[in-house]
mmCIF file of the N, C-alpha and C atoms, coordinates in Angstrom:
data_MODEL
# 
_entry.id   MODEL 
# 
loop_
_atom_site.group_PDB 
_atom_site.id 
_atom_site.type_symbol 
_atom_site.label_atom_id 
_atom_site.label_alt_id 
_atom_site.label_comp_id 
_atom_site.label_asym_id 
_atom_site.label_entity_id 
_atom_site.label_seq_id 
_atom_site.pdbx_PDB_ins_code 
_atom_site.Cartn_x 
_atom_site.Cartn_y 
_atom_site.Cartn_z 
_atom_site.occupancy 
_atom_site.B_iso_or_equiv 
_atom_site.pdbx_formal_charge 
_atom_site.auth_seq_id 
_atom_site.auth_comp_id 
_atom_site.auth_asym_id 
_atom_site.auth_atom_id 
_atom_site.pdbx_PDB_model_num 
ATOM 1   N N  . UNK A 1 1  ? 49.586 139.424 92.465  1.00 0.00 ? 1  UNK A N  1 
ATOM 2   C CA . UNK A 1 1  ? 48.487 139.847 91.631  1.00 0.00 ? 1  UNK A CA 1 
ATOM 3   C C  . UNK A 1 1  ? 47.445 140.593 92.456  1.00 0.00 ? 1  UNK A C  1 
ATOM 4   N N  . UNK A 1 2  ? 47.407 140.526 93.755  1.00 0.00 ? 2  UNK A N  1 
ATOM 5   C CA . UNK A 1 2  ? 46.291 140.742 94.197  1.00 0.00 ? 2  UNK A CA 1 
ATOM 6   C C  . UNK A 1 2  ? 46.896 141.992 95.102  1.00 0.00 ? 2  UNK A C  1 
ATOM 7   N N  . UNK A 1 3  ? 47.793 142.721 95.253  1.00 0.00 ? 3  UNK A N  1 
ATOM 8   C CA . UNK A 1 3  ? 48.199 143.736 95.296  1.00 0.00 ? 3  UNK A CA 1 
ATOM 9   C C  . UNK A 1 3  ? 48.324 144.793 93.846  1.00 0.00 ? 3  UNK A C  1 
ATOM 10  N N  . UNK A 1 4  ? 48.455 144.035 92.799  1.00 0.00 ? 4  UNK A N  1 
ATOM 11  C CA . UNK A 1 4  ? 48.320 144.704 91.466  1.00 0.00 ? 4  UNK A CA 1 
ATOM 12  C C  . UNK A 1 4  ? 46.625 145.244 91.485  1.00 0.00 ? 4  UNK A C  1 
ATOM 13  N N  . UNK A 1 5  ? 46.137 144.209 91.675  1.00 0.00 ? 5  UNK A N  1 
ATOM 14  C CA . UNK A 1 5  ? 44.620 144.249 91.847  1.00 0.00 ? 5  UNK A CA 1 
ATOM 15  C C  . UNK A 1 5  ? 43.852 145.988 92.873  1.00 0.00 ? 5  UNK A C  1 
ATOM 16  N N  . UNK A 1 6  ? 44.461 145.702 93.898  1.00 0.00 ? 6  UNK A N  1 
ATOM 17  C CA . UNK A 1 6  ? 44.163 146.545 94.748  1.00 0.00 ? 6  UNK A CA 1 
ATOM 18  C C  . UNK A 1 6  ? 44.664 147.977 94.623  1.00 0.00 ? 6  UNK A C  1 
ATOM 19  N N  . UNK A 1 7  ? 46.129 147.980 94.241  1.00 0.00 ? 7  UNK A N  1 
ATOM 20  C CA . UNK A 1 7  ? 46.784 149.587 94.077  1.00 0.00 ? 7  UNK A CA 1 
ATOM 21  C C  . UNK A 1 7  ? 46.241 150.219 93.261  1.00 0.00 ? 7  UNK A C  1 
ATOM 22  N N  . UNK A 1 8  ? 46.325 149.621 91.999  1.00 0.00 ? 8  UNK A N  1 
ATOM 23  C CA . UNK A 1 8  ? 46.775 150.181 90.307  1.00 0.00 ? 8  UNK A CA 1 
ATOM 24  C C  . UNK A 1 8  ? 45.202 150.481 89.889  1.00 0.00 ? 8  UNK A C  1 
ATOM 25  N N  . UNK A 1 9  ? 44.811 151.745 89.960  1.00 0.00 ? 9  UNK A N  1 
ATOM 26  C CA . UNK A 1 9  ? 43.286 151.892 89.387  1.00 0.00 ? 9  UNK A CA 1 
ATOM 27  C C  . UNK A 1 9  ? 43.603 152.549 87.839  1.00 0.00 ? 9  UNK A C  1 
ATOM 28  N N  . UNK A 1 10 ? 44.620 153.356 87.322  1.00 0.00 ? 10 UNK A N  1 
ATOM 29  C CA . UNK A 1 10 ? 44.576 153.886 86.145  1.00 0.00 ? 10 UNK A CA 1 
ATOM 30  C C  . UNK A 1 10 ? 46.159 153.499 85.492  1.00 0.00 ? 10 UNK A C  1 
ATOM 31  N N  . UNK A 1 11 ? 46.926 152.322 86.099  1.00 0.00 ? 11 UNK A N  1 
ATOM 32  C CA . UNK A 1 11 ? 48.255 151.855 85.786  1.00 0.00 ? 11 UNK A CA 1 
ATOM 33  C C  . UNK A 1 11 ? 47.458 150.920 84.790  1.00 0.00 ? 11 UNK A C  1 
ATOM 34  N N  . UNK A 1 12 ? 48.698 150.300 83.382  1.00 0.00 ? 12 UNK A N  1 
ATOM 35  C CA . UNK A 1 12 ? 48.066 149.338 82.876  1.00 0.00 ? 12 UNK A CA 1 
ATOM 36  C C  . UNK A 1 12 ? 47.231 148.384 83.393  1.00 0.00 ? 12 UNK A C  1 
ATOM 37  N N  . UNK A 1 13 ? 46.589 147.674 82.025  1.00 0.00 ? 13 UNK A N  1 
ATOM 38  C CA . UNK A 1 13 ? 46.079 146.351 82.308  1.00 0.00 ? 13 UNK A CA 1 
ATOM 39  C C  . UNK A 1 13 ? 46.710 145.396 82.785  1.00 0.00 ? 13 UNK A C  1 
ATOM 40  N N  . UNK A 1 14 ? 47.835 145.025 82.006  1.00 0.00 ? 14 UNK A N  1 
ATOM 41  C CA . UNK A 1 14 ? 48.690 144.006 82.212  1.00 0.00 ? 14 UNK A CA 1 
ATOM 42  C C  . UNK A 1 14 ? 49.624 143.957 83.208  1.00 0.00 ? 14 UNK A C  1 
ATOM 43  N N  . UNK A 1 15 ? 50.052 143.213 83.656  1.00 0.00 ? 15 UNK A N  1 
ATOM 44  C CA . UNK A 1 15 ? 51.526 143.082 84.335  1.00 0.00 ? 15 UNK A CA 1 
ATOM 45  C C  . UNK A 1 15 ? 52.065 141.747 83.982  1.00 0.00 ? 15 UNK A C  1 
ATOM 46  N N  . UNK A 1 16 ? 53.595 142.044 84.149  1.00 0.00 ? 16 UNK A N  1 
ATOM 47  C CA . UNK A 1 16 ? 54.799 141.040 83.593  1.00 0.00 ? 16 UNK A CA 1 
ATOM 48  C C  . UNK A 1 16 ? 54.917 140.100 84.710  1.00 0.00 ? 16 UNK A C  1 
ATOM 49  N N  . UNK A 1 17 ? 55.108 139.008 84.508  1.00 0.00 ? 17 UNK A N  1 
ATOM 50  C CA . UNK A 1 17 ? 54.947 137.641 85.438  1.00 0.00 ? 17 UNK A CA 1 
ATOM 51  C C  . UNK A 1 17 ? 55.468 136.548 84.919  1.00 0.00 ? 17 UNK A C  1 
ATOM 52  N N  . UNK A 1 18 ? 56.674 136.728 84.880  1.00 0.00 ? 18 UNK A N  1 
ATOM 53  C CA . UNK A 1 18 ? 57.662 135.292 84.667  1.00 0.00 ? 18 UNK A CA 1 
ATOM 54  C C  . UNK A 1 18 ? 57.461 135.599 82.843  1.00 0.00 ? 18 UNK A C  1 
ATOM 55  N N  . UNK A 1 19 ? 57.911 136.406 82.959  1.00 0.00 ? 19 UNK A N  1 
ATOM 56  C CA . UNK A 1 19 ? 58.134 136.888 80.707  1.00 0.00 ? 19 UNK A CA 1 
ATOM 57  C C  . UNK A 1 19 ? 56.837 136.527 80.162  1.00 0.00 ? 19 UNK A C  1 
ATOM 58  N N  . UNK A 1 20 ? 55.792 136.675 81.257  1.00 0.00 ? 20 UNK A N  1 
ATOM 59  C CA . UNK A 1 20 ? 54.673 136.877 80.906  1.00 0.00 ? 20 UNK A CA 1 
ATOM 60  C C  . UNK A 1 20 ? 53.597 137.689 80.801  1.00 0.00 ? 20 UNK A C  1 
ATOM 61  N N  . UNK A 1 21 ? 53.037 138.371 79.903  1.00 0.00 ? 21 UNK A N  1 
ATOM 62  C CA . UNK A 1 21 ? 51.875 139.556 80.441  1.00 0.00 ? 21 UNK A CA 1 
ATOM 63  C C  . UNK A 1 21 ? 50.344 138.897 81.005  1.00 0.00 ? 21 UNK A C  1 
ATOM 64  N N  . UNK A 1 22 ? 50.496 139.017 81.974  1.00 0.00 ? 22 UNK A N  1 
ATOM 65  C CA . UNK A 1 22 ? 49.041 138.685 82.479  1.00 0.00 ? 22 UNK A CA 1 
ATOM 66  C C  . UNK A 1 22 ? 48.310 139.933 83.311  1.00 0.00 ? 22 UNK A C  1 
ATOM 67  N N  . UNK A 1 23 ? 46.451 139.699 82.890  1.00 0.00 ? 23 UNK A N  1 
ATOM 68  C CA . UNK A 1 23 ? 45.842 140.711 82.973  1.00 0.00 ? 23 UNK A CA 1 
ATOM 69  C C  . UNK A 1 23 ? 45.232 139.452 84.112  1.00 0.00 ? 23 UNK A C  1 
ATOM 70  N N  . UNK A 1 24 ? 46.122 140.559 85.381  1.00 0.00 ? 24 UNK A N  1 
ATOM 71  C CA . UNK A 1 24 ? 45.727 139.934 86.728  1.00 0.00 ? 24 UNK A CA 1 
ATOM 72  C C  . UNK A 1 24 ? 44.082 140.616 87.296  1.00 0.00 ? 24 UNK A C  1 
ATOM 73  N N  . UNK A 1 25 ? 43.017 141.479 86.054  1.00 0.00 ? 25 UNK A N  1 
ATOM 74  C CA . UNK A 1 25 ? 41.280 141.749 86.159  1.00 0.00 ? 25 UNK A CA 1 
ATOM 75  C C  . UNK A 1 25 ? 40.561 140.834 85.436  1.00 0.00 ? 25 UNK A C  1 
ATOM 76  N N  . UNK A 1 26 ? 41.219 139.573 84.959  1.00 0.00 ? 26 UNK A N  1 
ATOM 77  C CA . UNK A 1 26 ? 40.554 138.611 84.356  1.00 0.00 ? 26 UNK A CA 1 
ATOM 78  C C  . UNK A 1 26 ? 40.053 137.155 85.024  1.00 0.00 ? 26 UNK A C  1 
ATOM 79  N N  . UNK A 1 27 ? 39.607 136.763 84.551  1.00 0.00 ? 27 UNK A N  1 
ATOM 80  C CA . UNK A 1 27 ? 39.142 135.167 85.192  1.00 0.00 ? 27 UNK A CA 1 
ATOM 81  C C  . UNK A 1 27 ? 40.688 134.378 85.258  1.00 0.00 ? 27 UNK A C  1 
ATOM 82  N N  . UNK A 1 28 ? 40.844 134.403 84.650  1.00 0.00 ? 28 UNK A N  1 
ATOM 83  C CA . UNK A 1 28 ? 41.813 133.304 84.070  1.00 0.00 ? 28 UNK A CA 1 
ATOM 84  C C  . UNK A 1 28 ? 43.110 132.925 84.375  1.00 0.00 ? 28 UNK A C  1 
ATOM 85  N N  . UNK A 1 29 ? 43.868 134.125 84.975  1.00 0.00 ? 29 UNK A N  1 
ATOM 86  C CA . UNK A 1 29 ? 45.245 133.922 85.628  1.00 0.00 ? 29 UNK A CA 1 
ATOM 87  C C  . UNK A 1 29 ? 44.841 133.173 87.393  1.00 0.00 ? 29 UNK A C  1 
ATOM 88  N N  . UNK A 1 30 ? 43.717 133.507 87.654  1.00 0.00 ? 30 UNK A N  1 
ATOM 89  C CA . UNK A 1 30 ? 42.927 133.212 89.045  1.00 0.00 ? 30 UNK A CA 1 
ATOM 90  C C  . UNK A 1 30 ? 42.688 131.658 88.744  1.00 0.00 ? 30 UNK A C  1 
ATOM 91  N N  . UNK A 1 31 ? 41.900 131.425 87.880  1.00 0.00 ? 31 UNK A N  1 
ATOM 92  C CA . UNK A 1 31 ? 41.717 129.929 87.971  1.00 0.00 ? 31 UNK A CA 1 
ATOM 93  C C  . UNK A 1 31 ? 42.862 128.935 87.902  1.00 0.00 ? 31 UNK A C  1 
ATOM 94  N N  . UNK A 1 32 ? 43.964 129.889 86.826  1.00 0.00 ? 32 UNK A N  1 
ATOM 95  C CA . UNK A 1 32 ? 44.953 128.934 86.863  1.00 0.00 ? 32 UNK A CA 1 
ATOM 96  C C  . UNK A 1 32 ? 45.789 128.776 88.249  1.00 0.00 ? 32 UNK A C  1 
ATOM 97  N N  . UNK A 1 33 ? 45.668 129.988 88.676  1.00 0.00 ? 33 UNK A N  1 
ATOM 98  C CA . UNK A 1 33 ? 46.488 130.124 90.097  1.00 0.00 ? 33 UNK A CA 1 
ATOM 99  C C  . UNK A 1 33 ? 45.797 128.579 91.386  1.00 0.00 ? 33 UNK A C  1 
ATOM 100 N N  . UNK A 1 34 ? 44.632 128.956 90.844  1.00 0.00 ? 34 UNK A N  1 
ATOM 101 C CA . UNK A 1 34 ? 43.835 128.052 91.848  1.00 0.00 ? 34 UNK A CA 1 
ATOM 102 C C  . UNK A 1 34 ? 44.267 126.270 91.619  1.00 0.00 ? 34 UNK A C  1 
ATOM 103 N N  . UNK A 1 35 ? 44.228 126.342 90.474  1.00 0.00 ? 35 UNK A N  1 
ATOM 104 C CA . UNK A 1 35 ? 44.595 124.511 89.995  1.00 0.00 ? 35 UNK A CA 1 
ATOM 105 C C  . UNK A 1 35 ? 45.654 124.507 90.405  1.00 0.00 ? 35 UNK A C  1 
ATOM 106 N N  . UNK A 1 36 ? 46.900 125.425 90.148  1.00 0.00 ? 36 UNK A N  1 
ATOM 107 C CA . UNK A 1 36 ? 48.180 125.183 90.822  1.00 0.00 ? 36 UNK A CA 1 
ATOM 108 C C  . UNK A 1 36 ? 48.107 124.593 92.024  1.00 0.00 ? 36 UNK A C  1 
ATOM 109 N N  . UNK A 1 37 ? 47.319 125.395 93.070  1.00 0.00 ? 37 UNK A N  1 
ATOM 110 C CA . UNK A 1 37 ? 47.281 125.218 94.026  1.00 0.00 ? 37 UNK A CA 1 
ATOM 111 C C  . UNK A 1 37 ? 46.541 123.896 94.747  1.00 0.00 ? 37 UNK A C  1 
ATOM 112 N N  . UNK A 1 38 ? 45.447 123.810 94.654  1.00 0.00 ? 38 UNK A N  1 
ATOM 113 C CA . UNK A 1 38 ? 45.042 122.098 94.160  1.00 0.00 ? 38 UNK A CA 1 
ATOM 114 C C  . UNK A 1 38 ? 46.028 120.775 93.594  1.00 0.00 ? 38 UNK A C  1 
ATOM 115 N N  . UNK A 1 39 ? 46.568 121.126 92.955  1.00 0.00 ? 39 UNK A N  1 
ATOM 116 C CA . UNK A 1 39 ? 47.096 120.334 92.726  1.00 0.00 ? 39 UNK A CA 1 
ATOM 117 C C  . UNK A 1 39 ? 48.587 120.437 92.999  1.00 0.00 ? 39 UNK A C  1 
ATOM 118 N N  . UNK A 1 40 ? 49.347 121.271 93.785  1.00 0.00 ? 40 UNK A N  1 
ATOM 119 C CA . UNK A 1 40 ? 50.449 121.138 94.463  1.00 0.00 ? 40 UNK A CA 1 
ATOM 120 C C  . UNK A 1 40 ? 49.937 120.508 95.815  1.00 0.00 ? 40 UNK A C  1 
ATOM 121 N N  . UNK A 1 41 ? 48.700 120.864 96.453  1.00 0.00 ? 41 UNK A N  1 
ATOM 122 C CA . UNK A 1 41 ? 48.373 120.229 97.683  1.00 0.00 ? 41 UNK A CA 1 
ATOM 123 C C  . UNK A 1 41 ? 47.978 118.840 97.359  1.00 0.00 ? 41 UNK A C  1 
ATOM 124 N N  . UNK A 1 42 ? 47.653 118.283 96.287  1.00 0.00 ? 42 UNK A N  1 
ATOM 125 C CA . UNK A 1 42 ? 46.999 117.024 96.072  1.00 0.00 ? 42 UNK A CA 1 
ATOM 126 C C  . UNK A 1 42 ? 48.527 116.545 95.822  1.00 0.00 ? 42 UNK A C  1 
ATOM 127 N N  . UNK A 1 43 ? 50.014 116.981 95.351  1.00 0.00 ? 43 UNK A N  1 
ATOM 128 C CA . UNK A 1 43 ? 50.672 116.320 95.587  1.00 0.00 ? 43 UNK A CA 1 
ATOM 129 C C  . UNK A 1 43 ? 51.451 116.049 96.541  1.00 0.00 ? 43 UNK A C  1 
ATOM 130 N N  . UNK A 1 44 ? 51.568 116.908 97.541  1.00 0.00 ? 44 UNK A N  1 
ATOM 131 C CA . UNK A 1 44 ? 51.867 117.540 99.101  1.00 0.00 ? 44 UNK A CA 1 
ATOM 132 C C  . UNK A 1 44 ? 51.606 115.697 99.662  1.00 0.00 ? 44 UNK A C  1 
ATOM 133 N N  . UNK A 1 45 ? 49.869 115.710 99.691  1.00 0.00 ? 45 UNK A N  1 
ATOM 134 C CA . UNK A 1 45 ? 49.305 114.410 100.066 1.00 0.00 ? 45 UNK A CA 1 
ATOM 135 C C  . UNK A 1 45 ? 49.870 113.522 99.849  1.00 0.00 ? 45 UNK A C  1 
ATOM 136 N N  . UNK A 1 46 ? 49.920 113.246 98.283  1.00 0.00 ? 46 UNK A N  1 
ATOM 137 C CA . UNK A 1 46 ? 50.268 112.287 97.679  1.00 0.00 ? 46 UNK A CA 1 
ATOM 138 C C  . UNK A 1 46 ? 51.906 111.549 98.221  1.00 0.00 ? 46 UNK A C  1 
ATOM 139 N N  . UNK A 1 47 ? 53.158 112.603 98.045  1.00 0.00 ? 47 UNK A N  1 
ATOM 140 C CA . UNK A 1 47 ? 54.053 112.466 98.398  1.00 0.00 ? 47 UNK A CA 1 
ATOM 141 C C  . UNK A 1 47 ? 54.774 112.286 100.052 1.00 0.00 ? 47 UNK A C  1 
ATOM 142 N N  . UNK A 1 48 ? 53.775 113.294 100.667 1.00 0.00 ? 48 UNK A N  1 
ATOM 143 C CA . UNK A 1 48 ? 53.920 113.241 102.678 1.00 0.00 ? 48 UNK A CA 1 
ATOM 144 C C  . UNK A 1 48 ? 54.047 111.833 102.738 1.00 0.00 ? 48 UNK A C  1 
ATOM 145 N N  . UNK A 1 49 ? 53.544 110.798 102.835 1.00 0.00 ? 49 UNK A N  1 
ATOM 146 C CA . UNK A 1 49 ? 53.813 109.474 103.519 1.00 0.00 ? 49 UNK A CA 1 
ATOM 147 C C  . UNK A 1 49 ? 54.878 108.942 103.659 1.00 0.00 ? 49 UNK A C  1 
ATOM 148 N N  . UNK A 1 50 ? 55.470 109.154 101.906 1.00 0.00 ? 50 UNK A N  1 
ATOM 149 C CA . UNK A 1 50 ? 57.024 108.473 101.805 1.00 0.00 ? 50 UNK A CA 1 
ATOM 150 C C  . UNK A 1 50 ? 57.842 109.252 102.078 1.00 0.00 ? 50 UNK A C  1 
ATOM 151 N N  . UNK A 1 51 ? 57.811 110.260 102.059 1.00 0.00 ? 51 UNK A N  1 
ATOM 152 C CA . UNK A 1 51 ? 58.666 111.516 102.382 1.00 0.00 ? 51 UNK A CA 1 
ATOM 153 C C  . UNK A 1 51 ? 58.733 110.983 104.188 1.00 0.00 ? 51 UNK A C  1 
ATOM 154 N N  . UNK A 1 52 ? 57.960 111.230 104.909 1.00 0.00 ? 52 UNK A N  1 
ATOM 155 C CA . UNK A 1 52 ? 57.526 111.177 106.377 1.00 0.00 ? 52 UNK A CA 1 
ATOM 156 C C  . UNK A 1 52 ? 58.580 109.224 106.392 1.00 0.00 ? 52 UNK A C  1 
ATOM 157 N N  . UNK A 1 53 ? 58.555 108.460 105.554 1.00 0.00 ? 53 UNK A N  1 
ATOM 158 C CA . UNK A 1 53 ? 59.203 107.451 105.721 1.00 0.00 ? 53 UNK A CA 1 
ATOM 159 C C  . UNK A 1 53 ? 60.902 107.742 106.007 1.00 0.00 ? 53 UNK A C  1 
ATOM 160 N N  . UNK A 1 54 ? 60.862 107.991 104.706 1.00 0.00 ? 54 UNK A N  1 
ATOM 161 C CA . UNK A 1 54 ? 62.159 108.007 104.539 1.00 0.00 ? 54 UNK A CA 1 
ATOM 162 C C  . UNK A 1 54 ? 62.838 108.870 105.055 1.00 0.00 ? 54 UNK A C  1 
ATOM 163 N N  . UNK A 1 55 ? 62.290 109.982 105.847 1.00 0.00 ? 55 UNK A N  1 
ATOM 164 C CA . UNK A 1 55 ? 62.795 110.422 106.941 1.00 0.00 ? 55 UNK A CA 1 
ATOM 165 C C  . UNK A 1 55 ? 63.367 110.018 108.485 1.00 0.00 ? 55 UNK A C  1 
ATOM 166 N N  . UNK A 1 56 ? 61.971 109.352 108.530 1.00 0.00 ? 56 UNK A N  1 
ATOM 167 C CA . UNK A 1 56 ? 62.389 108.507 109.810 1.00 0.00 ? 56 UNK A CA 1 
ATOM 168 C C  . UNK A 1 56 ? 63.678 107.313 109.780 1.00 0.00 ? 56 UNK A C  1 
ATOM 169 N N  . UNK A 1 57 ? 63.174 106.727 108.284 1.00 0.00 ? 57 UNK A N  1 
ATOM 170 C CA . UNK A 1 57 ? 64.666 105.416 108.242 1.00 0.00 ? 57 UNK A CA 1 
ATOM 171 C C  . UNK A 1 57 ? 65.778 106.142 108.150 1.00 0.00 ? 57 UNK A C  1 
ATOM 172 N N  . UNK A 1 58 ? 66.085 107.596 107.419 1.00 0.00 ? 58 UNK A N  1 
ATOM 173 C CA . UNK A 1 58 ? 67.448 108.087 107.087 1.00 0.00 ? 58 UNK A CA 1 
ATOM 174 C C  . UNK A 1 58 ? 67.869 108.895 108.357 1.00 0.00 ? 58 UNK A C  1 
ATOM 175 N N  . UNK A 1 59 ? 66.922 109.375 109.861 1.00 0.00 ? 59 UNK A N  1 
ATOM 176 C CA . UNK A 1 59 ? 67.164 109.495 110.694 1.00 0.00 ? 59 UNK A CA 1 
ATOM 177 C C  . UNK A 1 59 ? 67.587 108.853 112.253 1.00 0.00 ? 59 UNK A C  1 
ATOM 178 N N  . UNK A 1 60 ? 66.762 106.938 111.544 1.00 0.00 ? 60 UNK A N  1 
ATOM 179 C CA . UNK A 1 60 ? 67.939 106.186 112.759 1.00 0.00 ? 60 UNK A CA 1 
ATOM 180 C C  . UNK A 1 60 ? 69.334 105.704 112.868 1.00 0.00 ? 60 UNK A C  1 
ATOM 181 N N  . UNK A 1 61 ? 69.153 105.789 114.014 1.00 0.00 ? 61 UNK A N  1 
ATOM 182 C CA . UNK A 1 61 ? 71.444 105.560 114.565 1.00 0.00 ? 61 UNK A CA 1 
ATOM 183 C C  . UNK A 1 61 ? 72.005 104.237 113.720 1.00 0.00 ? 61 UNK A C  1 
ATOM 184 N N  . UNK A 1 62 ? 72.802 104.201 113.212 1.00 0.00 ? 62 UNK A N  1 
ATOM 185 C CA . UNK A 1 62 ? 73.177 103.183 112.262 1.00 0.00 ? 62 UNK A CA 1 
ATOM 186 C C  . UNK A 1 62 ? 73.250 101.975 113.435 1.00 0.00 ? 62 UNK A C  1 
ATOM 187 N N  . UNK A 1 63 ? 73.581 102.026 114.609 1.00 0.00 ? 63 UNK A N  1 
ATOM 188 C CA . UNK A 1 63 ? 73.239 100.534 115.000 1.00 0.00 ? 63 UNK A CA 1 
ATOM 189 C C  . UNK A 1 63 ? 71.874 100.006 115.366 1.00 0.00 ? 63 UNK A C  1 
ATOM 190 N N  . UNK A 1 64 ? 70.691 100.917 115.271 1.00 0.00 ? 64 UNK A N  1 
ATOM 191 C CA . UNK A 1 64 ? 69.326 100.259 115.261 1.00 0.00 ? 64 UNK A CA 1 
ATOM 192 C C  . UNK A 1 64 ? 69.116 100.385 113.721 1.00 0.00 ? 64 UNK A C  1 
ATOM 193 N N  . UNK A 1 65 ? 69.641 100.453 112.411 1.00 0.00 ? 65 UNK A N  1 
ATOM 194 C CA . UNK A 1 65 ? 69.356 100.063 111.382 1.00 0.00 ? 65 UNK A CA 1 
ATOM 195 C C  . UNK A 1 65 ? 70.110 98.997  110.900 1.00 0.00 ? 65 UNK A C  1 
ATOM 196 N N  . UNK A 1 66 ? 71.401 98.679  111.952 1.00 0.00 ? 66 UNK A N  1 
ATOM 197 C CA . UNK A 1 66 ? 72.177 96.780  111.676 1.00 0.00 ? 66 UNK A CA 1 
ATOM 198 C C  . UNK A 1 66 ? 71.207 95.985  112.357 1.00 0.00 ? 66 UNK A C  1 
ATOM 199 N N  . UNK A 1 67 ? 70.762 96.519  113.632 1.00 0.00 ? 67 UNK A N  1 
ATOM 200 C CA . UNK A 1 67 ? 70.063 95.956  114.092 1.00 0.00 ? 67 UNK A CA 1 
ATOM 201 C C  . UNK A 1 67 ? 68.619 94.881  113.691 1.00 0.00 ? 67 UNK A C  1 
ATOM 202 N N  . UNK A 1 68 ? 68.113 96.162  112.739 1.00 0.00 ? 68 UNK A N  1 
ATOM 203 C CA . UNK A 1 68 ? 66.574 96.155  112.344 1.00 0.00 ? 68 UNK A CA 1 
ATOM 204 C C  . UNK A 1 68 ? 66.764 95.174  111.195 1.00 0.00 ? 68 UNK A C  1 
ATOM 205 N N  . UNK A 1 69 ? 68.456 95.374  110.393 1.00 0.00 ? 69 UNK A N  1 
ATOM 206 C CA . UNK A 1 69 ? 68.674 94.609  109.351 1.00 0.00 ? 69 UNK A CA 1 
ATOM 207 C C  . UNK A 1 69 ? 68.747 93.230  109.331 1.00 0.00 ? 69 UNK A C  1 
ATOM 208 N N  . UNK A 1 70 ? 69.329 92.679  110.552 1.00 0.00 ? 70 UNK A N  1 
ATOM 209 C CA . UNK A 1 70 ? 70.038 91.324  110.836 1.00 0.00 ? 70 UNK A CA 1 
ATOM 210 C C  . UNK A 1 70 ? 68.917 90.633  111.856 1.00 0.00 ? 70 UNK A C  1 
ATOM 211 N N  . UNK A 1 71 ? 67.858 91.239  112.330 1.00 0.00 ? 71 UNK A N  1 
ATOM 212 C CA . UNK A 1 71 ? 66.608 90.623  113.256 1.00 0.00 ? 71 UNK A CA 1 
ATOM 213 C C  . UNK A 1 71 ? 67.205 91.097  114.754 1.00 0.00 ? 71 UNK A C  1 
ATOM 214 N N  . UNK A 1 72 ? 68.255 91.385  114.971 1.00 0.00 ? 72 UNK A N  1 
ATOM 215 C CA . UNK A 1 72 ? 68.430 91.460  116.206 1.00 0.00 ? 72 UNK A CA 1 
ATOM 216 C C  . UNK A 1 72 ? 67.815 92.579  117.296 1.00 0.00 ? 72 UNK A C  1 
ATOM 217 N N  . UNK A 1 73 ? 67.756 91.936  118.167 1.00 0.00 ? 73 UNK A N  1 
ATOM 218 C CA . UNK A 1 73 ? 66.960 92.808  119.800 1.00 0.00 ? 73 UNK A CA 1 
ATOM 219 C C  . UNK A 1 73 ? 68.301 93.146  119.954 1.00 0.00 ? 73 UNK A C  1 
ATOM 220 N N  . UNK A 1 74 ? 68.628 94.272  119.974 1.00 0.00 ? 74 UNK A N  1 
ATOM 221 C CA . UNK A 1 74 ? 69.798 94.857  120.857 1.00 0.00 ? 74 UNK A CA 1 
ATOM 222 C C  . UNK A 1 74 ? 69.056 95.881  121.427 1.00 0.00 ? 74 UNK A C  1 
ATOM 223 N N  . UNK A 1 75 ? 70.217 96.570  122.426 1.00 0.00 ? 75 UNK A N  1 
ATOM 224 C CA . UNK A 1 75 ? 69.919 97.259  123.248 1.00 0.00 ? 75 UNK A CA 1 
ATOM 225 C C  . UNK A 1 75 ? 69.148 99.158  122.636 1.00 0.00 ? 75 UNK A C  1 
# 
């Protein structure tokens, strides 16, 4: 949009955006752009911890996860 913004001085208003016409000189495709964005990062947050978990458990060697399972100190 923000190359539409900048080129196009006497090209339409509108432009097509996912079988959509949006008039990327308005408020409104911007604000929505912005909440997207807010709120993909508020779920980024939300989700990183367990994500960051279950990475680490699905990345140890299966004998420090018998290990971790059964109490044992092994090597």
């Amino acid at each position: 949009m923000i190359h539409f913004v900048a080129v196009s001085e006497g090209a339409g208003t509108t432009k097509r955006l996912f079988w959509m016409a949006i008039a990327p000189r308005t408020l409104t495709p911007w604000l929505a752009f912005a909440a997207l964005v807010v709120v993909g990062a508020l779920g980024v947050r939300w989700t990183a911890p367990r994500a960051a978990s279950a990475f680490a458990q699905a990345s140890r060697p299966p004998v420090a996860v018998r290990a971790a399972a059964t109490g044992e100190a092994g090597l």
